[in-house]
C-alpha positions in Angstrom: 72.6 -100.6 20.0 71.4 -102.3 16.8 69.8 -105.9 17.1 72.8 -108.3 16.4 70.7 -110.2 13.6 69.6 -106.6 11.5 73.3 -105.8 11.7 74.4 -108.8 10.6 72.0 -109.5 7.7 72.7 -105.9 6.5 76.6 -107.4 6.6 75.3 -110.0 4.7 73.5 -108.1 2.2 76.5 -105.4 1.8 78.9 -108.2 0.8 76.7 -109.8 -1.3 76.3 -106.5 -3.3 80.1 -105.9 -3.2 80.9 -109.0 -4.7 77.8 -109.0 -7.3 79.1 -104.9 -8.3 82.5 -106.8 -9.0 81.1 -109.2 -11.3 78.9 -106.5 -13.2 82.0 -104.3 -13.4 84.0 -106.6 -14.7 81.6 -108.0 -17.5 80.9 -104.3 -18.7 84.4 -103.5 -18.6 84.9 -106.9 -20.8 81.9 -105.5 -23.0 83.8 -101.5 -23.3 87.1 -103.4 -24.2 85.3 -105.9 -27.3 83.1 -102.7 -28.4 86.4 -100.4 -28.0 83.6 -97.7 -26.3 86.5 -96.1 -24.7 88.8 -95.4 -28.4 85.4 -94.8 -29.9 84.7 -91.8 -27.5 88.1 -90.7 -27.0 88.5 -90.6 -31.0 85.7 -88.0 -30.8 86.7 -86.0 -28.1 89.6 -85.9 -30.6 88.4 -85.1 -34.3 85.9 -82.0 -31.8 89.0 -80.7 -30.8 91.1 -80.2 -34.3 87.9 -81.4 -36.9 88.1 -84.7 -38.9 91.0 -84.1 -41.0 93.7 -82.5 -38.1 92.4 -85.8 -36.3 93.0 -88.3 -38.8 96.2 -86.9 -39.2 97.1 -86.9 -35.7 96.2 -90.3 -35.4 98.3 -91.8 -38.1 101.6 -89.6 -36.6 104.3 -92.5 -35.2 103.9 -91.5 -31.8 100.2 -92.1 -31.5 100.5 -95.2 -33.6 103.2 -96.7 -31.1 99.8 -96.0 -28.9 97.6 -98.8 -30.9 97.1 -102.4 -29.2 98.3 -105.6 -31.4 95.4 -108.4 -30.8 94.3 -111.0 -32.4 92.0 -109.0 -34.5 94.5 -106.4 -35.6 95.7 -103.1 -34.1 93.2 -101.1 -31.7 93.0 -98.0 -31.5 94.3 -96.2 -28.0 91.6 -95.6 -25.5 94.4 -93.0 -23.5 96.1 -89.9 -25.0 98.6 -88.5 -22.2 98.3 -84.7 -22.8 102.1 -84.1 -23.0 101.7 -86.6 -26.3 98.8 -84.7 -28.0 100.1 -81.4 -27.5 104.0 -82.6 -29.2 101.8 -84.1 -32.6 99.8 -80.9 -32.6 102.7 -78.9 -32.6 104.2 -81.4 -35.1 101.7 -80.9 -37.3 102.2 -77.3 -37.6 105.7 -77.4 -39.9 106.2 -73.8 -39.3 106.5 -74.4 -35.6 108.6 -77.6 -36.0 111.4 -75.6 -37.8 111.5 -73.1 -35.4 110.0 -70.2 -37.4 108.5 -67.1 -36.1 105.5 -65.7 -34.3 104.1 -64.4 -37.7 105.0 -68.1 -39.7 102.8 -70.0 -36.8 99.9 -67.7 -37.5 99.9 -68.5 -40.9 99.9 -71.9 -40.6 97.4 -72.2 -38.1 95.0 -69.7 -40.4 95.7 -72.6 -42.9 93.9 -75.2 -41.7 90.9 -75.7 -43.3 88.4 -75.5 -40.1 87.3 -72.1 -38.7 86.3 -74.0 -35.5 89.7 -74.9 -34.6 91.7 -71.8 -36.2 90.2 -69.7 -33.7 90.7 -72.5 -30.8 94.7 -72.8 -31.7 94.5 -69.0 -32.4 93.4 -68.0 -29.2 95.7 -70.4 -27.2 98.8 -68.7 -29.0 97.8 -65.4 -27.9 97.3 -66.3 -24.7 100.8 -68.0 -24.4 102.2 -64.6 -25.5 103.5 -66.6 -28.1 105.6 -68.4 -26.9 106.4 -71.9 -28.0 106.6 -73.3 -24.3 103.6 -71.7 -23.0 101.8 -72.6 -26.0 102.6 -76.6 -25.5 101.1 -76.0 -22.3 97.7 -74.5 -23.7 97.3 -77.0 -25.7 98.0 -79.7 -23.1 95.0 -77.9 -20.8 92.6 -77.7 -24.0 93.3 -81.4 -24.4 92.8 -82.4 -20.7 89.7 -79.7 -20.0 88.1 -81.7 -23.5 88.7 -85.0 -22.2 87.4 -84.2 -19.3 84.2 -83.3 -20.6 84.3 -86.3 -22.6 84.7 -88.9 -19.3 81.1 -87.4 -18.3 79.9 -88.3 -21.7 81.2 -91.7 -21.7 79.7 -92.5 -18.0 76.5 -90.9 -19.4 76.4 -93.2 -22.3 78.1 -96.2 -20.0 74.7 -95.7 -17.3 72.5 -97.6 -19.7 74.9 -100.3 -20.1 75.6 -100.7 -16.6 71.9 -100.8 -15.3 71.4 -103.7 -18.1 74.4 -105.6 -17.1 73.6 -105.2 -13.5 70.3 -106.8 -14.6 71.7 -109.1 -16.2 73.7 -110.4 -13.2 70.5 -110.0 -10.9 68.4 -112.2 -12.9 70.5 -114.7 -13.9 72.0 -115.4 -10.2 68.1 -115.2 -9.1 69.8 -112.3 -6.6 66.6 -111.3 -5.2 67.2 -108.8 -2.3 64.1 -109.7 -0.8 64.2 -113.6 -0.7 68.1 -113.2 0.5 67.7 -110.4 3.3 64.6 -113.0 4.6 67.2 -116.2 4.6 69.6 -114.3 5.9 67.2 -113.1 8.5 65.7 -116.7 9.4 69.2 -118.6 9.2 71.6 -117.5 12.1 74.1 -120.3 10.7 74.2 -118.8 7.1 74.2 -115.1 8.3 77.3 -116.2 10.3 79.3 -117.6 7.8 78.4 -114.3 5.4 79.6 -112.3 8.0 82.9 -114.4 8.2 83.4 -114.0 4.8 83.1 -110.1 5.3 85.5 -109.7 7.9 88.1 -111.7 5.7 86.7 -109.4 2.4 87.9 -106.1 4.4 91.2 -107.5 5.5 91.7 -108.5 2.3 90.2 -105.1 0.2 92.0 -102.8 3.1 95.6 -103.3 1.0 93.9 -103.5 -2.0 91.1 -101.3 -2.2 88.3 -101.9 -5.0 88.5 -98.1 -6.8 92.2 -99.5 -7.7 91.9 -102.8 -8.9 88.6 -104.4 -10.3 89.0 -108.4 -10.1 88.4 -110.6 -13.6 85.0 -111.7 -15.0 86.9 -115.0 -14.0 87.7 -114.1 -10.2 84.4 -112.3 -9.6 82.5 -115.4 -10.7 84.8 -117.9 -8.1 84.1 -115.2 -5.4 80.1 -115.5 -6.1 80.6 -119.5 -5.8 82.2 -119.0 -2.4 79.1 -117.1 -1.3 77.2 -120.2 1.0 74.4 -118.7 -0.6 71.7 -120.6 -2.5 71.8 -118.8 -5.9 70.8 -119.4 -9.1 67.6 -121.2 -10.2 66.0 -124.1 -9.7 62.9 -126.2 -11.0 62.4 -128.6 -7.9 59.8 -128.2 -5.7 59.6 -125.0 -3.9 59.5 -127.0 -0.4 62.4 -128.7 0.7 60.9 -132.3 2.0 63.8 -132.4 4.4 64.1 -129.1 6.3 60.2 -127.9 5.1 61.5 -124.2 4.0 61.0 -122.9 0.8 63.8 -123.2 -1.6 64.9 -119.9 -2.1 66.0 -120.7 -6.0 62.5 -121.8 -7.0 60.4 -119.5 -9.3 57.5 -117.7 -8.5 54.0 -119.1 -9.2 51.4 -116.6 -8.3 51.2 -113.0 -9.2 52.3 -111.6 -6.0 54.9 -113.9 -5.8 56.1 -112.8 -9.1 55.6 -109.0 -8.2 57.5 -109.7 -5.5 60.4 -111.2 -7.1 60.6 -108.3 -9.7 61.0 -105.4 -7.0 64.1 -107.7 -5.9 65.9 -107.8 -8.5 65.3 -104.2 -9.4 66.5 -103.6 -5.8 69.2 -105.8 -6.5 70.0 -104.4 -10.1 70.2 -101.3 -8.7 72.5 -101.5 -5.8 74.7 -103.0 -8.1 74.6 -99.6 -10.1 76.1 -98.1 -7.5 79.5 -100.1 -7.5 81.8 -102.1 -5.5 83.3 -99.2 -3.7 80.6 -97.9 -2.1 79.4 -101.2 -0.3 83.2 -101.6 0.4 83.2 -98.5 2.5 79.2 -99.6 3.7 80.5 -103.0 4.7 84.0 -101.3 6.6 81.4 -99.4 8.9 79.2 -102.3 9.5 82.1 -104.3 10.9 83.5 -101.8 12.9 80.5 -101.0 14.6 79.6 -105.2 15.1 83.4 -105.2 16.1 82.9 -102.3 18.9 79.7 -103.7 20.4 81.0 -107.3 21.1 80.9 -107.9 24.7 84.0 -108.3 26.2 85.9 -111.6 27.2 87.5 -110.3 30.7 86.3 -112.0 33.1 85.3 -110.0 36.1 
């Protein structure tokens, strides 16, 4: 049976990661949507599969233009290509195929375009579709989705970098040092308590709404980390509280070990958040259900 106090300062720490992963999430996904990462990549996947002039000219067909994003700062480019589109405005692009002409016609066309790359791509796929103008939609559509897929792992390659910096970011500026909270958790029975509250209602409330689906605001995230009765954050007071004579957890480090110190917890801290929210949700489930199974029990004998 684990020690009530470990278990619940790991409660305590899970949740604290949870909510933090929200809050780095959300201001990287915030930083992908101003820097349109996501169009960038996805516009390369793009112009590899059919070269730069095919892909220009997909992109300005109607249907991938009813695709774009109006904003204030003009039309955005679409981040998401269903596969069913792309393969319809290849196939568009190809006149001999929108008129209906034959086997031999599409050939033609598709030896045409002026990259050897993707002649023998489209080439290929025809022949295996027996050619066949349905089965040869369908190629296409798996080219497209096997590319793209290739392209997610270089977009969360390139996205790593950015998320270890945000994830610092937050970790620094919130002073989340895992060290310094797991000792006040561990030294404060009345704070650990109320964290663990707050987990128990953070399940209940996750269980319908599970963090892999819906990744809260920049906004939200920041009014969940208030609600932490967690001391957070910086301060420049004294690093001894007259009144209770503990060490403010928020003051800065003044000696060299201190400061050593300080850095390995927010690199613990920066790196847990790396990790994201749905892991520590699915941490944090197990945690309560194993404090919830070794309560004692109320009967009365």
């Amino acid at each position: 049976m684990l020690n009530s106090g470990l278990l619940e300062t790991a409660i305590g720490l899970v949740l604290i990661y949870m909510i933090l992963s929200f809050l780095s999430t959300g201001i990287n996904e915030w930083i992908a949507t101003l820097t349109q990462r996501r169009s960038e990549f996805l516009e390369q996947g793009v112009k590899r599969l059919l070269g730069s002039e095919l892909g220009q000219s997909l992109y300005q067909h109607p249907l991938l233009l009813a695709l774009r994003r109006h904003t204030r700062r003009g039309d955005r480019r679409p981040s998401y290509i269903p596969a069913g589109t792309f393969s319809k405005v290849v196939l568009a692009l190809l006149p001999s195929i929108g008129s209906g002409g034959s086997g031999r016609a599409v050939e033609v066309m598709i030896k045409d375009i002026d990259n050897k790359q993707v002649q023998e791509s489209l080439l290929t796929l025809w022949a295996d579709a027996g050619q066949q103008l349905d089965k040869f939609k369908a190629e296409i559509e798996q080219w497209f989705n096997d590319t793209m897929d290739r392209v997610s792992g270089w977009y969360k390659r390139r996205t790593q970098l950015v998320t270890f910096v945000v994830a610092v970011g937050v970790a620094v500026t919130l002073n989340a040092d895992t060290i310094r909270i797991a000792t006040t958790l561990w030294t404060n029975p009345t704070l650990r308590a109320a964290l663990v509250v707050q987990a128990e209602q953070a399940v209940q409330q996750h269980d319908s709404n599970p963090p892999e689906t819906t990744i809260p605001t920049v906004k939200e995230s920041l009014k969940q980390v208030q609600s932490l009765p967690l001391p957070l954050g910086w301060t420049s007071a004294n690093k001894v509280d007259s009144a209770t004579n503990r060490e403010d957890p928020r003051a800065a480090p003044d000696s060299f070990w201190e400061i050593l110190i300080k850095v390995l917890g927010l690199f613990i801290t920066a790196c847990a958040l790396t990790i994201g929210a749905p892991f520590w949700f699915d941490i944090l489930k197990k945690f309560i259900n194993i404090r919830g199974a070794g309560k004692p029990s109320d009967t009365k004998q």
